[in-house]
MARSE-949797 format. One record per residue: residue number from 1; x, y, z of N, C-alpha, C in turn. Coordinates in steps of 0.1 Angstrom, whole numbers, plus 5000, padded with zeros to 4 digits. Atoms other than C-alpha are relative to their C-alpha. Layout:
> NUM	X	Y	Z	X	Y	Z	X	Y	Z
...
% end
This chain:
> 1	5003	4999	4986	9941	9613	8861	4985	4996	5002
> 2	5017	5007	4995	9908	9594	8877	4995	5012	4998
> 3	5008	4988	4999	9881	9621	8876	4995	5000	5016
> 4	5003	5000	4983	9876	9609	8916	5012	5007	5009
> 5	4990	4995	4995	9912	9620	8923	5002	5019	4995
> 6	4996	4983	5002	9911	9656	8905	4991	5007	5007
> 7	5009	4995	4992	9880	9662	8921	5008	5008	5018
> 8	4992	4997	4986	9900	9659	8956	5007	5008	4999
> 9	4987	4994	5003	9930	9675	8942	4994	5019	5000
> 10	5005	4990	5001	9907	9705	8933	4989	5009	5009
> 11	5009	4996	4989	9885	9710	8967	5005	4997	5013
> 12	5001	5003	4991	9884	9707	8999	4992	4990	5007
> 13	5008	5014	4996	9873	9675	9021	4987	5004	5005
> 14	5013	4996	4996	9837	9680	9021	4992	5000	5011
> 15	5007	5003	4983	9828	9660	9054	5017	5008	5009
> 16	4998	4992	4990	9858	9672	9072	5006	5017	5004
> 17	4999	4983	4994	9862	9709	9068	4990	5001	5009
> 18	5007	4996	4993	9849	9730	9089	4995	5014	4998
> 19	5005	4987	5003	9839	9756	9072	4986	4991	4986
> 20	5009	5005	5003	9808	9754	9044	5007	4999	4988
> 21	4993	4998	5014	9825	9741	9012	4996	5002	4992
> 22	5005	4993	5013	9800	9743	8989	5001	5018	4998
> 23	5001	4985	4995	9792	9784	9002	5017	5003	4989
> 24	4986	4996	5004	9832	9788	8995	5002	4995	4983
> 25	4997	5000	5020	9836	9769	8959	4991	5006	4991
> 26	5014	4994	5001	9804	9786	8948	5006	5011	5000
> 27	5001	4982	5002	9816	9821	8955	5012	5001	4991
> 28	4990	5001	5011	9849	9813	8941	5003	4998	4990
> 29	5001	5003	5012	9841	9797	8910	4992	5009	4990
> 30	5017	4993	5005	9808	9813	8900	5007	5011	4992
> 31	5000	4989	5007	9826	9845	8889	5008	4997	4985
> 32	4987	5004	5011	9854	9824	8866	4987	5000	4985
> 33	5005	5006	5012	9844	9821	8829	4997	4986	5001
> 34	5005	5016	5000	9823	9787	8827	4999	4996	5014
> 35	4998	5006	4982	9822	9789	8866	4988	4991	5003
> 36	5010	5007	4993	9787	9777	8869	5005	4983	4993
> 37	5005	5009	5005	9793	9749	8847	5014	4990	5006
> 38	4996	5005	4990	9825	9739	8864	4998	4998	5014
> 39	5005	5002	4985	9810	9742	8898	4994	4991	4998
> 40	5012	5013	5000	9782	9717	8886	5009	4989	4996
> 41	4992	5011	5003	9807	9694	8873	5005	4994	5010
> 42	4996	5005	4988	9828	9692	8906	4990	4992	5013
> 43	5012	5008	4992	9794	9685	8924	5000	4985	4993
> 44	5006	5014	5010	9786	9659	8897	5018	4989	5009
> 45	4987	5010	4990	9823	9644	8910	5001	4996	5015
> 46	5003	5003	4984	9813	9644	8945	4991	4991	4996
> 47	5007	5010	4998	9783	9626	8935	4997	4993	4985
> 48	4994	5005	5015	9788	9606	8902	4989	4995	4996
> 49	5011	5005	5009	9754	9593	8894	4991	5013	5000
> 50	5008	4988	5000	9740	9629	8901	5007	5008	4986
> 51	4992	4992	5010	9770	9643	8876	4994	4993	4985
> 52	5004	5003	5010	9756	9620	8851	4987	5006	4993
> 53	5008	4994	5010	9728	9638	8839	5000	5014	4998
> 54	4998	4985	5006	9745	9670	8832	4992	5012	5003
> 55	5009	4988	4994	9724	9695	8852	5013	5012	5000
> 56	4991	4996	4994	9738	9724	8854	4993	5012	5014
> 57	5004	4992	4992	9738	9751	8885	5000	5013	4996
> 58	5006	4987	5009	9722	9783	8872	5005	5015	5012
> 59	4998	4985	4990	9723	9809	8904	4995	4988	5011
> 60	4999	5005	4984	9729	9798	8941	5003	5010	5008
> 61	4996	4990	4988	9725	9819	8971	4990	4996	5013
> 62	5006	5006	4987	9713	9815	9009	4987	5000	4999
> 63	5016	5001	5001	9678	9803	9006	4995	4994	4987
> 64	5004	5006	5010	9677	9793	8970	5012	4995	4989
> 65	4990	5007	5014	9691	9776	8942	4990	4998	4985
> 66	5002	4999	5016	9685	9778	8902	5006	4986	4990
> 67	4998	5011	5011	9691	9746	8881	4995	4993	4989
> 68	5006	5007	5011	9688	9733	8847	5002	4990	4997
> 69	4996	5008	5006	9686	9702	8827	4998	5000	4987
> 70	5002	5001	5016	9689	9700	8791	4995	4984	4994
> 71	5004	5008	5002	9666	9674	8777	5007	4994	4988
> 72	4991	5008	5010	9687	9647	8756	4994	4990	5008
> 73	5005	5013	4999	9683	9610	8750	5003	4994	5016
> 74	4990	5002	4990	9704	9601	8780	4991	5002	5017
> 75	5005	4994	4992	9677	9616	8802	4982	4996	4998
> 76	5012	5004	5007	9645	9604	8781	4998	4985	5007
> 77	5007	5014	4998	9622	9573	8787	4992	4999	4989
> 78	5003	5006	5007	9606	9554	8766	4987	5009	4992
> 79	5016	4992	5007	9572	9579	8760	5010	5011	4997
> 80	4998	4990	5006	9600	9604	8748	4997	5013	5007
> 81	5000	4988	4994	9602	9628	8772	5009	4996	5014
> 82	4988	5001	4992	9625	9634	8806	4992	4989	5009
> 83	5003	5011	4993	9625	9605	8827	4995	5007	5015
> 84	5002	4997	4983	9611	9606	8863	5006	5001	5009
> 85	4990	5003	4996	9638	9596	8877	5007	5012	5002
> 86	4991	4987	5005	9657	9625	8859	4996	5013	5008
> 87	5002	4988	4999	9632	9649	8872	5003	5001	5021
> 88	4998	5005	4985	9636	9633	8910	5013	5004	5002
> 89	4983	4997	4997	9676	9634	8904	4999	5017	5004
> 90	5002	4989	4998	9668	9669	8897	4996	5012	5013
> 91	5006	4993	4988	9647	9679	8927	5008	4999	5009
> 92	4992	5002	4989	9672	9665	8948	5011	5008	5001
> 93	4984	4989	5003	9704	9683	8935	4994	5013	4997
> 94	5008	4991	4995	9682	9712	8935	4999	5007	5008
> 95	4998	4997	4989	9674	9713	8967	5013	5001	5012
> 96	4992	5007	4991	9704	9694	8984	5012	5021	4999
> 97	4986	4988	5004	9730	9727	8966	4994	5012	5010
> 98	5004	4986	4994	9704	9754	8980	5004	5000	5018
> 99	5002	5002	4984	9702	9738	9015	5018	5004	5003
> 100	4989	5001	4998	9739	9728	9015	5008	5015	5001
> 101	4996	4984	4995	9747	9772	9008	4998	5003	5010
> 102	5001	4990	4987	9727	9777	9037	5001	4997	5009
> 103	4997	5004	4985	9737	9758	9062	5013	5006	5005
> 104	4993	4990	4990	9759	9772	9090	5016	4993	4996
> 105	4986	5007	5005	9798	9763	9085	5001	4986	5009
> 106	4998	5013	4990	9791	9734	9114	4991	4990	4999
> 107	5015	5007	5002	9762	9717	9099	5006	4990	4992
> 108	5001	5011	5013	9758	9686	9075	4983	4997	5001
> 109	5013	5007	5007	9729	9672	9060	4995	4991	4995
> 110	5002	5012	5007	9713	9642	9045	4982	5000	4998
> 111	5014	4998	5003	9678	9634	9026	4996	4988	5006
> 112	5004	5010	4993	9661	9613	9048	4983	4995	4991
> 113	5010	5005	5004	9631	9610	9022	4998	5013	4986
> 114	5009	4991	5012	9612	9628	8987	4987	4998	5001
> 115	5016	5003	5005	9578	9632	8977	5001	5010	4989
> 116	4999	4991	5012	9577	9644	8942	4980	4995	4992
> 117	5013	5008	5009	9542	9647	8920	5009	5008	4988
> 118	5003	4999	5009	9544	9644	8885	4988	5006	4993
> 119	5016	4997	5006	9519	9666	8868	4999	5002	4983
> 120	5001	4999	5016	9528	9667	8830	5018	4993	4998
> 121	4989	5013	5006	9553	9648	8805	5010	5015	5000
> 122	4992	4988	4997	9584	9671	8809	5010	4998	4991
> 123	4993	5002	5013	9599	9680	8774	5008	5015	4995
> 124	4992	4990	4998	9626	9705	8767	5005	5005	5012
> 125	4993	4998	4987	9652	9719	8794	4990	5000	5011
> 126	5010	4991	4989	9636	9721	8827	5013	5005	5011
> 127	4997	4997	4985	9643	9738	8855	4995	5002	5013
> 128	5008	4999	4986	9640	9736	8889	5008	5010	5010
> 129	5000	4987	4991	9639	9762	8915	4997	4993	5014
> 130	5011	4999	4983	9638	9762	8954	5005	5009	5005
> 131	5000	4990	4988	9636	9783	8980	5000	4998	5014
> 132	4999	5007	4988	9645	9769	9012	4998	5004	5012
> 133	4997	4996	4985	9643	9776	9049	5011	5006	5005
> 134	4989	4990	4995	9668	9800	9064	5005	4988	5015
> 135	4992	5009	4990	9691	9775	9087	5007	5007	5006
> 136	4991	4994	4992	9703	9792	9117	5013	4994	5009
> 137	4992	5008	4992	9719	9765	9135	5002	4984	4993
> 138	4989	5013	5007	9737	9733	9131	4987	4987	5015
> 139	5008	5012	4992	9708	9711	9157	4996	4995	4992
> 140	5007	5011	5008	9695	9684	9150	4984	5003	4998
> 141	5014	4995	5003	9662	9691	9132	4995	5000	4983
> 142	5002	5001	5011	9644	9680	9101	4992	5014	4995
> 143	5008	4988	5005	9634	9705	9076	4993	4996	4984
> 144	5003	5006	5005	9612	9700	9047	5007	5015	4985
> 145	4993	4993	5008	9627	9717	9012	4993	4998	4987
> 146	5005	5004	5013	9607	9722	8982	5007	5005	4990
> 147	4997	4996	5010	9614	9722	8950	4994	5003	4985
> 148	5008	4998	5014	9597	9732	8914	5007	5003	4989
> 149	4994	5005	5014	9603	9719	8881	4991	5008	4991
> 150	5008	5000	5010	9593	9739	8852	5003	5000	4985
> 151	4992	5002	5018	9598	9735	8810	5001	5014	4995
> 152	4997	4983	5000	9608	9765	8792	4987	5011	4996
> 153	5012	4992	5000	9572	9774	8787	4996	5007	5012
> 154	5005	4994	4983	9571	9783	8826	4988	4987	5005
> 155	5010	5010	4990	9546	9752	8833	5005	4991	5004
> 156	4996	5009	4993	9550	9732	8860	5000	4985	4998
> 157	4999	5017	4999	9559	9697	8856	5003	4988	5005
> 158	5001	5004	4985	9568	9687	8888	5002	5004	5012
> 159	4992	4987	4991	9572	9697	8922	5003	4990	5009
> 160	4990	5011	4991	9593	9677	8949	4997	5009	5018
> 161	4996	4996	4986	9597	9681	8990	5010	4989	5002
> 162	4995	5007	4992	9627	9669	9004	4998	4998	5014
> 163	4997	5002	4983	9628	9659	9040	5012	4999	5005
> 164	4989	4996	4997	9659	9669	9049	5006	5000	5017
> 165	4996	5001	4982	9677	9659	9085	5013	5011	4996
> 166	4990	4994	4999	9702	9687	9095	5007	4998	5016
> 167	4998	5004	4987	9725	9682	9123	5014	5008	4995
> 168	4988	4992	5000	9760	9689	9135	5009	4993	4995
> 169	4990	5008	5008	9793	9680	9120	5007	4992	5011
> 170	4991	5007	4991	9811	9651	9134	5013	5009	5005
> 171	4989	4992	4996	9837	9664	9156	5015	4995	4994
% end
């Protein structure tokens, strides 16, 4: 079976429920043996070039989100250490999982931009952390979502803002 069809087979339609899907597969998986790492996987199938670099989701709850990446070639650039890119993919799936918990069951979302600095070469797992804005409502209204990357020494090695448009769900 495609891995685009089990995905389907195993969730609900993302855009048109009406309830918050991630919130629901999240609470539901999370407790299974290997839940986090199945949860992150099904994300990665919702978004297939995000699934490719094997992040996984560490702890999710309204306001924040916990994610790692395990530094492998796959993820490396040429100076031998995690690509930029990787750490940008990062910030985004990061942020996007925290926001996506806490939006209201009538909301959607989209990144209407990043701004990430680079402040060191980023070598062994990182992780990134955010902590987001508390989303009461489903209007239209950009919100800005940081995020922070650090290696397992605890130093920071990058830190991201999404710009994040939240609005309401097509009817």
């Amino acid at each position: 079976m495609h891995a685009t069809s089990a995905f389907r087979r195993l969730t609900p339609d993302l855009m048109g429920s009406r309830r918050n899907v991630i919130r629901d597969m999240w609470d539901r998986i999370r407790p299974l043996p290997g839940g986090h790492r199945l949860f992150s996987r099904l994300v990665g199938l919702a978004a297939p070039y995000t699934g490719t670099m094997g992040a996984v989701v560490e702890e999710l709850e309204r306001g924040r989100s916990r994610v790692s990446l395990r530094d492998r070639w796959a993820v490396r650039n040429h100076l031998d250490c995690v690509h930029a890119i990787a750490l940008a993919n990062l910030a985004e799936l990061t942020g996007n999982v925290a926001l996506a918990y806490t939006i209201p069951d009538d909301a959607r979302f989209i990144v209407a931009g990043l701004d990430i600095d680079y402040l060191k070469k980023a070598r062994g797992t990182i992780t990134g952390t955010c902590d987001c804005p508390e989303i009461d409502g489903s209007d239209r209204r950009e919100y800005q979502v940081p995020v922070v990357m650090r290696d397992a020494g605890g130093d920071e090695v990058a830190r991201a803002t999404l710009r994040t448009l939240v609005g309401p769900k097509k009817p």
